[in-house]
C-alpha positions as a printed NumPy array, in Angstrom:
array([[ 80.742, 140.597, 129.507],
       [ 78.77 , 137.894, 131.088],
       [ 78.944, 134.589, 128.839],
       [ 77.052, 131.519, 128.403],
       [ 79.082, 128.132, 127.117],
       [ 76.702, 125.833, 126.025],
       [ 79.098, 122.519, 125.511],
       [ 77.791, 118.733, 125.658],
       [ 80.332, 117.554, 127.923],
       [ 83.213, 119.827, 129.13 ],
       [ 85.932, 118.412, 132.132],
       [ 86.555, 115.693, 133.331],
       [ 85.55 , 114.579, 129.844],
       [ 88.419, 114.009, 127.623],
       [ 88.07 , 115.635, 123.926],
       [ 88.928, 118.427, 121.86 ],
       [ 85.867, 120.761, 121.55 ],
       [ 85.379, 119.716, 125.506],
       [ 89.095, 120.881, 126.319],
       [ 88.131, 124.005, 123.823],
       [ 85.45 , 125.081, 125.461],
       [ 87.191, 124.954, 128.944],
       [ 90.563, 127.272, 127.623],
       [ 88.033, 129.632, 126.667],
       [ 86.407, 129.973, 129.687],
       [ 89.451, 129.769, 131.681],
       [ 90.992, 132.579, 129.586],
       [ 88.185, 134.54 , 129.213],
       [ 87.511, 134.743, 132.823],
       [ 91.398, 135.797, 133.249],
       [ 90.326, 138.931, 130.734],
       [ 87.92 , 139.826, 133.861],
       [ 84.925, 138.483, 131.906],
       [ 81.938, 136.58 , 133.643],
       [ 81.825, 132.908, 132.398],
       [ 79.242, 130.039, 132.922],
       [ 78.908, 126.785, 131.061],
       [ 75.716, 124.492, 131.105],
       [ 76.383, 120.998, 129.781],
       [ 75.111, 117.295, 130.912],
       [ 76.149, 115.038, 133.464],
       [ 77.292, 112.879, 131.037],
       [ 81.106, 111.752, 130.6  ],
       [ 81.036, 109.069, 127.907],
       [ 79.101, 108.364, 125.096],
       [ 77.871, 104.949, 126.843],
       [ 76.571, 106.178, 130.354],
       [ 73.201, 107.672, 129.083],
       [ 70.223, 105.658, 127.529],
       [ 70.8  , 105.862, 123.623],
       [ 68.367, 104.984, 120.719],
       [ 68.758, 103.957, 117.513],
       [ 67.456, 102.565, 114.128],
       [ 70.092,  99.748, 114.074],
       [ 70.539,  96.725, 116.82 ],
       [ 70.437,  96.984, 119.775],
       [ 67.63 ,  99.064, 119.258],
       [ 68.152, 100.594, 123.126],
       [ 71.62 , 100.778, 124.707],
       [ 71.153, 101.523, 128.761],
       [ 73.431, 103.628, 130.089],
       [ 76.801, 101.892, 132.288],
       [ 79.831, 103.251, 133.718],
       [ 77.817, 106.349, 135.253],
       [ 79.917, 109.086, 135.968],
       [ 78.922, 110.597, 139.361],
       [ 79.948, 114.537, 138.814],
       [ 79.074, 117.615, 140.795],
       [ 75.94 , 119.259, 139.246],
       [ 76.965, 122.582, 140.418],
       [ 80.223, 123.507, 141.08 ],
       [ 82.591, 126.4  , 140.291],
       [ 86.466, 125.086, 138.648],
       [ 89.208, 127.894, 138.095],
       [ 86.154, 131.051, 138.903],
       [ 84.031, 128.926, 136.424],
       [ 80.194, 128.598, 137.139],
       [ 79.385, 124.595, 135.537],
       [ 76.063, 123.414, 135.764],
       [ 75.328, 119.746, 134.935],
       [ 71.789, 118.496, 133.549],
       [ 71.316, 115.048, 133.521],
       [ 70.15 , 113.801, 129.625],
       [ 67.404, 111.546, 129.826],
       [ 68.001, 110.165, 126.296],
       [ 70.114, 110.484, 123.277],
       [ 68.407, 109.571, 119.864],
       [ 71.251, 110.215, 117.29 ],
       [ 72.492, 113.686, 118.406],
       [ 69.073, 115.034, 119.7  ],
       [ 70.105, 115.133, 123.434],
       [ 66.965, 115.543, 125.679],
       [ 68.083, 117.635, 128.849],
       [ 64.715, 119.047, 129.937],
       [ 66.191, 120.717, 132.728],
       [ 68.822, 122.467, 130.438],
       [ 66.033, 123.808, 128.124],
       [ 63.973, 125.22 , 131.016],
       [ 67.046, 126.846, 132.449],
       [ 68.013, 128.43 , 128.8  ],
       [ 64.996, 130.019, 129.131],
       [ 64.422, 131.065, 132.415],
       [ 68.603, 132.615, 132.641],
       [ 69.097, 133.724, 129.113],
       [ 68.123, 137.273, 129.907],
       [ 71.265, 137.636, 132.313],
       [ 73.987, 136.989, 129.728],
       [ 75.142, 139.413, 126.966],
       [ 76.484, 136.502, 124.791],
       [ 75.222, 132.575, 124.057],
       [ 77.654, 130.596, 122.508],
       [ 76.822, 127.31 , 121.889],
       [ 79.158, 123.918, 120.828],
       [ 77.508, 121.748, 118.88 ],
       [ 75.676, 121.596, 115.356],
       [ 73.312, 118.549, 115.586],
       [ 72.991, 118.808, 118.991],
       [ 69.768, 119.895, 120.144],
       [ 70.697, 122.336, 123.138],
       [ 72.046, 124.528, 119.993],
       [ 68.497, 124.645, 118.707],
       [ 67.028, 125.478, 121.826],
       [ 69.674, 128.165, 123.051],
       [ 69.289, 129.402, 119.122],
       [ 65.357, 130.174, 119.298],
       [ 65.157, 131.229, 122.911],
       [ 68.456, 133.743, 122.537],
       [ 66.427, 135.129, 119.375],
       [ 63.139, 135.439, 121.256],
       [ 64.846, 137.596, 123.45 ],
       [ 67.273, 139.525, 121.106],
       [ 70.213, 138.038, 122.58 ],
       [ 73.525, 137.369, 120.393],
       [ 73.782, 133.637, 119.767],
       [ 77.475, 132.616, 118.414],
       [ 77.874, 128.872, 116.889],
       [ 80.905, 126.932, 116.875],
       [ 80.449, 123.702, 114.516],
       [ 82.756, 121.028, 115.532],
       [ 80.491, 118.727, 114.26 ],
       [ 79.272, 119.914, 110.967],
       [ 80.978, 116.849, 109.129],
       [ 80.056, 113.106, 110.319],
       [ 82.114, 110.202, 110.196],
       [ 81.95 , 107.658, 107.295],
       [ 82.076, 105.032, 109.539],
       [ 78.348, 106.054, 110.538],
       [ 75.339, 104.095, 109.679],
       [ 73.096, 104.813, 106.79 ],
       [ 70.596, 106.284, 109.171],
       [ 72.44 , 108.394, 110.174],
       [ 73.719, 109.808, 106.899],
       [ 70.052, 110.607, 106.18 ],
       [ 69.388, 112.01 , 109.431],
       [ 72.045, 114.189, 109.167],
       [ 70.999, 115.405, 105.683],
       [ 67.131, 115.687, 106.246],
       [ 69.063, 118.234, 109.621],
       [ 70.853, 120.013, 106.95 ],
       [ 67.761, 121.386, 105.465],
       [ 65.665, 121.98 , 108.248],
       [ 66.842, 122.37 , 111.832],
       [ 70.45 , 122.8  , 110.501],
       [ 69.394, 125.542, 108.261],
       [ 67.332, 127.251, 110.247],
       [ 70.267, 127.525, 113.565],
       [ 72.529, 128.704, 110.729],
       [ 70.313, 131.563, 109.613],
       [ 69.485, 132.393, 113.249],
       [ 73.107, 132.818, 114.467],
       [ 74.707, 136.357, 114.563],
       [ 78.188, 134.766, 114.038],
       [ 79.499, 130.836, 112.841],
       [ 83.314, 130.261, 113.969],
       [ 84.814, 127.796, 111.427],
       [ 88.244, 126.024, 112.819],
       [ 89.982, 126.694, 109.54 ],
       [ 88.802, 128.34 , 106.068],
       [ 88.152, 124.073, 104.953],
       [ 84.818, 124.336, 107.527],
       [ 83.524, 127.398, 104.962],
       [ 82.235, 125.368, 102.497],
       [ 81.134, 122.875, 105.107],
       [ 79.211, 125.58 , 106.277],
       [ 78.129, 127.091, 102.904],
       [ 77.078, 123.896, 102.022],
       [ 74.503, 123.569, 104.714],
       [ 73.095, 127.171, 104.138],
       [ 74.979, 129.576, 106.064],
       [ 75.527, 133.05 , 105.039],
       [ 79.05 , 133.496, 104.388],
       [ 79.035, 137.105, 106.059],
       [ 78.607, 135.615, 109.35 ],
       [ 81.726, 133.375, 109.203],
       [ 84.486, 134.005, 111.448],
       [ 87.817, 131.337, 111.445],
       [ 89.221, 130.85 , 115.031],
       [ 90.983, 128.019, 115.4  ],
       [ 91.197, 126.039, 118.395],
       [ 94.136, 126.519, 120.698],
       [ 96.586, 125.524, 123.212],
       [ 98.09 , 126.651, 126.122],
       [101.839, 126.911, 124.932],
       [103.421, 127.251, 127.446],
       [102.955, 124.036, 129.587],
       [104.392, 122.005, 127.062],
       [107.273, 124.493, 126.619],
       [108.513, 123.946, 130.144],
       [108.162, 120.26 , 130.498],
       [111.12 , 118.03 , 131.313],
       [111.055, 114.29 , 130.912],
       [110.454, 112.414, 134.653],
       [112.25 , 109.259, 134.447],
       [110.165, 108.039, 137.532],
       [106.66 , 108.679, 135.614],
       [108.608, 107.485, 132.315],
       [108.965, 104.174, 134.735],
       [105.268, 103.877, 135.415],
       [104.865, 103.226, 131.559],
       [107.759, 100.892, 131.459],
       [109.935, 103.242, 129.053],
       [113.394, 102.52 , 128.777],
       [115.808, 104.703, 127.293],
       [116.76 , 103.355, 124.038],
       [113.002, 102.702, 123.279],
       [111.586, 104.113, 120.534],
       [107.992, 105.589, 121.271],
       [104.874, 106.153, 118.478],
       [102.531, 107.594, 120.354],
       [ 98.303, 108.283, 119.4  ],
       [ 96.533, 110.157, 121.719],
       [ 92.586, 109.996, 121.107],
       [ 89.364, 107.945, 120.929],
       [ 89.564, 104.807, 119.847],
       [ 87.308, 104.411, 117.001],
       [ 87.81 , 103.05 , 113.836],
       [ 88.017, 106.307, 111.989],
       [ 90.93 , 107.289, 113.392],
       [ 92.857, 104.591, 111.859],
       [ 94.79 , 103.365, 114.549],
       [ 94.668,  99.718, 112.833],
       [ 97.054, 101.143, 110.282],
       [ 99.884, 101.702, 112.812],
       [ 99.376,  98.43 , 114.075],
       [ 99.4  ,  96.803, 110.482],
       [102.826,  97.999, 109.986],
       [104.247,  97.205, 113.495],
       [105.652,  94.083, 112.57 ],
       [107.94 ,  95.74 , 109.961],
       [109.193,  98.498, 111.747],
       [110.012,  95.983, 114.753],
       [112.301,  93.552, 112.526],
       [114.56 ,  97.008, 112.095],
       [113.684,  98.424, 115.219],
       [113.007,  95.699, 117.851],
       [112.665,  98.258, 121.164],
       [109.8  , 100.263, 119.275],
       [106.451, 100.392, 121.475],
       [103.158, 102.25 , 120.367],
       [101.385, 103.866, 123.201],
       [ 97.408, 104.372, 122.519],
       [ 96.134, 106.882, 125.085],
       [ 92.467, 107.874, 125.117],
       [ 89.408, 106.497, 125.579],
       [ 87.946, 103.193, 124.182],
       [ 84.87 , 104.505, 121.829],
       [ 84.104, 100.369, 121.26 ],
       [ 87.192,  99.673, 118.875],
       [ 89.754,  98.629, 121.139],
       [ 88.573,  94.574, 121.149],
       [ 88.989,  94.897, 117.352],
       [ 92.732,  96.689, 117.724],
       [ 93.539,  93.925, 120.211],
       [ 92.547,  91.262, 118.316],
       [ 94.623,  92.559, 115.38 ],
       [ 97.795,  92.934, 117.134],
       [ 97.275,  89.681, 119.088],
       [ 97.312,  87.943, 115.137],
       [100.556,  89.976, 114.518],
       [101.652,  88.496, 117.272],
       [102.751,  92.077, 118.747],
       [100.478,  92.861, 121.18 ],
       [103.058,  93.161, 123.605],
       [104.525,  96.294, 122.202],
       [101.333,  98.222, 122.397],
       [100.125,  99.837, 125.514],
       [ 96.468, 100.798, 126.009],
       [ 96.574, 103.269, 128.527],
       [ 93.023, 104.574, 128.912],
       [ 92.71 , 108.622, 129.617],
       [ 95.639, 109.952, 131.754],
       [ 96.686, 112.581, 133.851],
       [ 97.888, 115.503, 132.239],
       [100.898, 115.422, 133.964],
       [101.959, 112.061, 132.156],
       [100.413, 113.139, 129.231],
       [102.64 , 116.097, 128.673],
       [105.738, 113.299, 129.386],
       [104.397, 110.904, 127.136],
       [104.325, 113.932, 124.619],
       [107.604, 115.362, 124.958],
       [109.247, 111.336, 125.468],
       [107.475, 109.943, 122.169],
       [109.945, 109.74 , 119.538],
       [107.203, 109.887, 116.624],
       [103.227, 111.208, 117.042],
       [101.184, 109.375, 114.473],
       [ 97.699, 110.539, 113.682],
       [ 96.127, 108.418, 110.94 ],
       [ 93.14 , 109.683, 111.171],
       [ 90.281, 109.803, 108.4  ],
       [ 88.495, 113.059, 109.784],
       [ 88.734, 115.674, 111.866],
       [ 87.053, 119.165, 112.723],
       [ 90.727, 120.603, 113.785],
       [ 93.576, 117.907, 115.658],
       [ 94.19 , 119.675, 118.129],
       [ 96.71 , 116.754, 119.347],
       [ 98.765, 118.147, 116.285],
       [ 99.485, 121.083, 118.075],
       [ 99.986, 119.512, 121.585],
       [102.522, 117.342, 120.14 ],
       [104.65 , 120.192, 117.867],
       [104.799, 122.063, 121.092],
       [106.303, 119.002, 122.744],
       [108.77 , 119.364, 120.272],
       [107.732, 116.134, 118.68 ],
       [107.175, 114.913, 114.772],
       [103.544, 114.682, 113.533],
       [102.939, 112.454, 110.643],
       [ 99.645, 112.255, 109.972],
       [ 97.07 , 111.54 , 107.153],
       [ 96.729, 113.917, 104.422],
       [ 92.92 , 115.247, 105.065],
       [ 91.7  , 118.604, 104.71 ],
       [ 92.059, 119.691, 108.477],
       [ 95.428, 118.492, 109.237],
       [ 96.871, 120.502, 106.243],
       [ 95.739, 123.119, 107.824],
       [ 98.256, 122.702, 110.495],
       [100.558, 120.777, 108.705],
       [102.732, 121.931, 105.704],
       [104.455, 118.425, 104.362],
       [108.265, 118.427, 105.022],
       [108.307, 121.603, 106.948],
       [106.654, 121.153, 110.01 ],
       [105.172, 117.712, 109.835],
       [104.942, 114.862, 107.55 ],
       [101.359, 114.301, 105.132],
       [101.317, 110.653, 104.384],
       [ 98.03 , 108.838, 101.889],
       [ 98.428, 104.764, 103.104],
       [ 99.56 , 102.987, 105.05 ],
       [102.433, 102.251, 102.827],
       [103.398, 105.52 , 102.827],
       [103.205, 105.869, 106.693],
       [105.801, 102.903, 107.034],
       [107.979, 104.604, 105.099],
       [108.305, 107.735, 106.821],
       [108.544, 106.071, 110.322],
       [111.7  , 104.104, 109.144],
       [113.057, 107.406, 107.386],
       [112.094, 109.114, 110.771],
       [113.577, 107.182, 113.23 ],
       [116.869, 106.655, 111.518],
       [117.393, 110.204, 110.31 ],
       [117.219, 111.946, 113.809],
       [119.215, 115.499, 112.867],
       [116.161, 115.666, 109.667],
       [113.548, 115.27 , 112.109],
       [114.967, 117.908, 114.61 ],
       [114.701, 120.513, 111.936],
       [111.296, 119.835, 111.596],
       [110.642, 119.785, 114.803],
       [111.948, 122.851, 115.336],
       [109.935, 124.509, 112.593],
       [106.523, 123.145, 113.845],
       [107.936, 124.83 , 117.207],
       [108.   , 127.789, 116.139],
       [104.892, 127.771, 113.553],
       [102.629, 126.244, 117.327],
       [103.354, 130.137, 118.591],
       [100.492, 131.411, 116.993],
       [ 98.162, 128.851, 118.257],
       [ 98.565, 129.938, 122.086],
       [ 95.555, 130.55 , 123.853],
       [ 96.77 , 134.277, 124.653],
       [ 96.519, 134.901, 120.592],
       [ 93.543, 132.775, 119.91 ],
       [ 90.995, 134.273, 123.246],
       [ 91.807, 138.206, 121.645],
       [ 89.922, 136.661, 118.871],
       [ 87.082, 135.177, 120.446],
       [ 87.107, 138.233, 122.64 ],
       [ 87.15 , 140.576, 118.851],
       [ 84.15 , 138.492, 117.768],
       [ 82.008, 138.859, 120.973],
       [ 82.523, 143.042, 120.491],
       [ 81.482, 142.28 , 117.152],
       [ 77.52 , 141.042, 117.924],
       [ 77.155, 143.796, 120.752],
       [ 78.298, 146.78 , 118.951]])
């Protein structure tokens, strides 16, 4: 099959629908099947020119990545657009939409990343125009709280317009887990054209790391530290102010603890800082930016406790990443996590704050507890290995060409 990824930003960009999108290909392509993946120049969500109905009206772009626009990774045609502005999640690319519909007559399959994003809409007509399948995967059919008003109402007047008419349009939806159905429902779709494929991981990198004392040293971790780790963006929503809030606590029992906060800064790092510099604990929290993989997979299988407070997610893919490093997950009780999670078996569900200081004392004292749960959430990570999880993908594709 020849296949067309059509993905916002995909490698060196950090994030889970990006790091999807590039297992897919990469496994896909080992299955002997033709891949190529348009998506934008763009690295970061601040090194474009953005709009907006709030202040600053215009934000110019900064920090501009300087990427390849053509260039093949791992047998992996990626061609890079440059976006000439961002109003919302209307992305114009006029380049990208000229070349969807010059090259869409070469593919057998279009499957595009991204609800409110407009390429979807214009790979969407242009793949019906020329009765081609077009396959949607939603990662961002639910929007953050922590949004402005505008757009709240942007996103609802999408709903019933462009958002309903890409959901009628599309031969199949792929929902991360049976909670995206309703999501999905909600907005219009028909529920015959569902498919659940969660998002996956490649299982066995993390199975055959072995802690590196000498990267270990780069981060300043000493052996009888005790590591939370939180790998993602740093924006509010992912509640990373509620670890720090209870830092002070933990560190009159446990005085060696350090938090490490890897990912990138989405604007609410000054805030975190801040924060911990009124604890008066900034000193056991370590900002690391993005990271290599290499140290990422230590920092994984090192970290005494992964904490993932977050308020929403499309999937948490991190979840995975870390039961395969054989380490504890507690994380907020939201609809997507307890998807992956089952409280007490193979990860912790925690409501508060409250409740998440709790389980981190319980946690770090009762070490032979939290090896039985670790060792559960080992063995429940199997079926989320990219070799399961592409078959699927791969089932679907047959699907829309038969």
């Amino acid at each position: 099959m020849k296949i067309l990824f059509i993905q916002h930003r995909v490698f060196p960009a950090l994030g889970g629908s990006e790091k999807h999108t590039c297992l897919l290909s990469k496994y896909l392509s080992l299955k002997g099947h033709n891949v190529e993946i348009f998506t934008s120049t763009s690295l970061k969500k601040d090194d474009l020119l953005s709009f907006s109905l709030s202040y600053p009206f215009i934000k110019k772009p900064k920090n501009i990545a300087h990427v390849q626009p053509d260039e093949i990774i791992s047998g992996i045609k990626i061609k890079r657009y440059e976006i000439k502005f961002r109003f919302w999640s209307f992305l114009w690319i006029p380049d990208m939409n000229n070349d969807i519909k010059k090259n869409l007559d070469k593919f057998d399959i279009i499957h595009s990343h991204g609800y409110t994003l407009s390429y979807s809409l214009i790979a969407c007509y242009y793949a019906k125009k020329k009765s081609k399948p077009f396959i949607l995967t939603a990662h961002d059919i639910i929007i953050s709280q922590e949004l402005p008003i505008e757009a709240k109402i942007f996103k609802k007047l999408y709903d019933i317009t462009f958002g309903k008419y890409l959901l009628k349009n599309s031969e199949r939806l792929i929902a991360l887990t049976d909670d995206q159905i309703p999501q999905y429902l909600a907005s219009g779709a028909p529920i015959d054209k569902i498919r659940i494929v969660p998002n996956g991981i490649e299982l066995e990198k993390f199975l055959k790391v072995t802690i590196n004392s000498s990267i270990l040293d780069q981060f300043k971790i000493k052996e009888n530290d005790d590591i939370l780790l939180f790998i993602g963006r740093i924006e509010k929503y992912k509640g990373i102010q509620d670890i720090i809030k209870i830092m002070p606590e933990i560190l009159k029992i446990y005085p060696n603890l350090k938090l490490f906060i890897v990912g990138e800064d989405y604007g609410f790092k000054f805030q975190l800082i801040k924060y911990a510099k009124k604890l008066n604990i900034l000193n056991k929290i370590f900002f690391t930016g993005p990271i290599s993989e290499a140290n990422l997979l230590q920092l994984f299988k090192r970290a005494d406790i992964f904490v993932f407070p977050s308020k929403m997610e499309g999937f948490g893919i991190v979840l995975l990443e870390a039961m395969a490093s054989n380490t504890l997950c507690i994380a907020y009780d939201i609809p997507s996590v307890r998807k992956v999670i089952s409280n007490g078996e193979n990860g912790i569900l925690i409501k508060s704050s409250d409740e998440l200081f709790i389980k981190i004392l319980y946690y770090l004292k009762n070490i032979e507890e939290r090896a039985e749960i670790e060792k559960k959430a080992l063995q429940f990570v199997q079926e989320y290995d990219m070799k399961n999880i592409i078959n699927k993908i791969e089932n679907i594709y047959k699907e829309v060409l038969n």
